[in-house]
N, C-alpha and C positions, 0 to 999 in steps of 0.2 A: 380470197379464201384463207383461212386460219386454220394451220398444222397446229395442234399440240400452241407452242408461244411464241410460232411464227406468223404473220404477215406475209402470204403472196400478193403481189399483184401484177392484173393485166400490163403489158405493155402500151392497151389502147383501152384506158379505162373511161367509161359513159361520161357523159357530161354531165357537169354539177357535182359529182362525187368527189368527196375530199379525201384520199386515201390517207391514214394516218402512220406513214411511211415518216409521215412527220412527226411521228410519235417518238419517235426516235430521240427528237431532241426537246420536245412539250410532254412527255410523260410525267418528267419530274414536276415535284413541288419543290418552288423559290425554298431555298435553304434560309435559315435565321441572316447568315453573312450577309448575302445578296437581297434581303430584303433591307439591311442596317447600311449596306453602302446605297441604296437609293433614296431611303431618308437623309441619309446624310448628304447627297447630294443638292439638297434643299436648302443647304449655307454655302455661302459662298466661301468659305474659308477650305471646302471640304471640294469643292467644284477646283478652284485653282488646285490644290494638293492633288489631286487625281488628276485633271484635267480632264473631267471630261463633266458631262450634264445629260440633265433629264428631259424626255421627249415625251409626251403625253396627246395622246387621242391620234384616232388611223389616219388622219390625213398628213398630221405632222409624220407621224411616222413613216407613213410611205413616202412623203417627199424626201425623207431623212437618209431613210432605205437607196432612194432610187438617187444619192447624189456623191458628193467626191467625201462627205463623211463617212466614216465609220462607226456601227454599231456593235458593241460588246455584247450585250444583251434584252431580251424582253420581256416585260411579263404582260400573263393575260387573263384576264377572270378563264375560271375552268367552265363556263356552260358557254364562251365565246369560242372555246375549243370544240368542245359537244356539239353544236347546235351547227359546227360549220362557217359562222361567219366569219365574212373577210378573209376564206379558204385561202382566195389568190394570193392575200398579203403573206399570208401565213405561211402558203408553200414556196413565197420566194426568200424566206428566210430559211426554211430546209434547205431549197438549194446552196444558201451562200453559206450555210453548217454554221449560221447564227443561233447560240442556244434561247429558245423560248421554253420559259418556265410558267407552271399556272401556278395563280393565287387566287384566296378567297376575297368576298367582296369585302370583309374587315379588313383583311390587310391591306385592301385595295385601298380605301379610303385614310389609311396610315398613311401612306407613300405618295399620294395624290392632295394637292390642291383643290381641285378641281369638283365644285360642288355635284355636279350631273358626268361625271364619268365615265369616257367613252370603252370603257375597259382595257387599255393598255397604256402599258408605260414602259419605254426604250430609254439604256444609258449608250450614250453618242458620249466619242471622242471632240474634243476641240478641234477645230484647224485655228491654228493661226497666220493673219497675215500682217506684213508687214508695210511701213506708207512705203519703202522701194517696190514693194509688188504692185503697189497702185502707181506709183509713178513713173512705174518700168515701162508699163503697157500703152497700146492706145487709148485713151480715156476723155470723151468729152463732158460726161456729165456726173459731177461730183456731189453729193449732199453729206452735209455737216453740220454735226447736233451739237451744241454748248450747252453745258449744264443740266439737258434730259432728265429730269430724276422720276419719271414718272413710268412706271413697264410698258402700263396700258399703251403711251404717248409715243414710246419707241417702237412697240412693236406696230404701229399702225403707221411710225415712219419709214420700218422695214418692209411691210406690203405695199408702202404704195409706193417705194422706192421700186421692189419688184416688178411689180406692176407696170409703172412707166420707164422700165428699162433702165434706171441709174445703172452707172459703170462701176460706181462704189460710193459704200457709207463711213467716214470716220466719224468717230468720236471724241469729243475733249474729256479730260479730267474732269470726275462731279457729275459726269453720266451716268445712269444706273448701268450695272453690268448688262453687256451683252445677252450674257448665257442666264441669266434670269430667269428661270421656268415662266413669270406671267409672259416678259418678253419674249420669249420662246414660241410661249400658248399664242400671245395675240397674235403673232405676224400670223397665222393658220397655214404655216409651209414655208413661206416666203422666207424664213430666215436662213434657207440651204438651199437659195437661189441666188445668194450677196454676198459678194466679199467686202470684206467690215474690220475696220480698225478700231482698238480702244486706245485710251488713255494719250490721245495726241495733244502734242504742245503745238497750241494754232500758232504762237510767236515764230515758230520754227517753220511750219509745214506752210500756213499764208503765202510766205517769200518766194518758197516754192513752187509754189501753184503760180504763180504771178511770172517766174522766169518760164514758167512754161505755156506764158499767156493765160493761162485761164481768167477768168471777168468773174473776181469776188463779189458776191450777192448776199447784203445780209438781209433781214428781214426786223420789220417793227414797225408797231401800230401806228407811232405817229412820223411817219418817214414822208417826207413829202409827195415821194414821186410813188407810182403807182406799179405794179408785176409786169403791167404790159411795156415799161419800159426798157423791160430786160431785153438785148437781144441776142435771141437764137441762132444765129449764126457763129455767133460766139462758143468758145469752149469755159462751159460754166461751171462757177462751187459757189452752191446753194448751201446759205447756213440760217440753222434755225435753234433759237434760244429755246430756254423754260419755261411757263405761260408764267412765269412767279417774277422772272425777272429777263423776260427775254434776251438779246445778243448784248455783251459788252459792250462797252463804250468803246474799249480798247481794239474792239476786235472792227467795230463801225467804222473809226479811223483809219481800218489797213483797207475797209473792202471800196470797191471801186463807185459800187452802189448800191443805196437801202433801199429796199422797196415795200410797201404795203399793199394788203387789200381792201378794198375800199368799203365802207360799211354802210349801210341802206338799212338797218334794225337798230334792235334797241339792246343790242345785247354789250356788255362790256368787252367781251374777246373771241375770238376765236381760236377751238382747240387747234393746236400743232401739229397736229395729225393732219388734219382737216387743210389746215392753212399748204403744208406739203403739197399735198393731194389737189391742189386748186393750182398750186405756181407750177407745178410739173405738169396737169396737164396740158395749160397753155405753152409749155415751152415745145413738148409733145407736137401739137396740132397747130403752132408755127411750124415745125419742123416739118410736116408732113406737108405743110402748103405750098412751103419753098420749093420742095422736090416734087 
């Protein structure tokens, strides 16, 4: 019921109805600032100086929402306010007195990448961790990217890292950033399911893996031995080059074994992503047999 420029409502309001109690904090329009810090969030030089980054489309953002990140704020086209959608996500940012701001679809497509537009867009805090937070814990199964420069490649290393349960992702130097809106977009969630290291010195961190037993695994095409020689029982760090210049020579020399997938086409490589997604799930469904 609406007094005069109040908002009543039931205590036990019908179902489906979005009461706009959340109006409270989505009435406004995104101010000129808060539309200029989310552009700007789009270079990285502006991402590290804030620390924080941009979350784009409802699924990232309710995985965003619903995990040990922090969100600052949202925007959301105004007829995605109107029409109700995504009431639930909406009203669990009312409750956490997260400010969501509406914009129009012009400005939407300023701030956005993203050719098909799921109508929001969230700026998330960083977390950062560090390799003592990964090697503090218990941790069997490691993967590690050398020279990643590709978003697409990462964030498809982050889902299916997700996906197959990795214990953590680091990164070397020469990886594309983390927080990369496309890597962000690709993983579809999964990137606030993982704890994830940048800019590690494999020379340093290898050694360590290795006092703490792990079975260094690198990967490349022309590797003798094949993925099912990996074994699962083992506590593993899986690492994976650039499709441009796959793992170091340097880094081949420290691991314990290289392994390949074996090829039956006619294709020259296979993507990175892919190749992941194939050596984890065999380690997976060893794992599952043993026990």
């Amino acid at each position: 019921m609406r007094v005069g420029n109040i908002v009543r409502v039931s205590s036990h309001p019908p179902d489906g109805v979005f009461y706009h109690l959340f109006s409270l904090y989505c009435s406004m329009h995104a101010s000129k600032s808060e539309l200029a810090l989310i552009r700007s969030l789009s270079q990285k030089k502006y991402r590290e100086t804030e620390d924080k980054f941009i979350v784009e489309g409802w699924r990232s953002v309710h995985d965003a929402l619903h995990s040990s990140y922090k969100i600052d704020l949202a925007v959301v086209l105004q007829n995605h306010v109107e029409k109700n959608i995504h009431d639930e996500l909406l009203d669990s940012f009312r409750e956490l007195r997260i400010p969501v701001k509406e914009i129009t679809e012009k400005e939407l497509n300023q701030i956005s990448e993203t050719v098909h537009s799921q109508g929001i867009v969230a700026v998330a805090r960083k977390r950062k961790f560090t390799i003592d937070d990964i090697l503090g814990g218990k941790k069997h199964l490691i993967v590690m990217g050398e020279g990643i420069a590709d978003p697409g490649n990462l964030g498809s290393i982050v889902r299916c890292c997700d996906w197959f349960g990795v214990d953590a992702l680091l990164l070397s130097h020469g990886c594309v950033e983390l927080h990369n809106e496309k890597v962000v977009r690709s993983s579809a969630g999964s990137f606030f399911h993982l704890s994830a290291v940048e800019n590690v010195v494999l020379s340093d961190v290898l050694p360590r893996l290795k006092k703490q037993t792990f079975a260094i695994i690198s990967t490349s095409g022309d590797a003798s031995s094949e993925y099912t020689k990996i074994d699962p029982a083992r506590k593993i760090c899986l690492i994976f080059g650039s499709e441009a210049h796959g793992v170091s020579e340097e880094v081949r020399k420290t691991a314990d074994l290289t392994v390949k997938i074996p090829k039956f086409g006619k294709a020259d490589s296979l993507n990175v992503g892919v190749t992941c997604g194939i050596i984890l799930a065999h380690l997976k469904m060893q794992s599952v047999l043993r026990h």
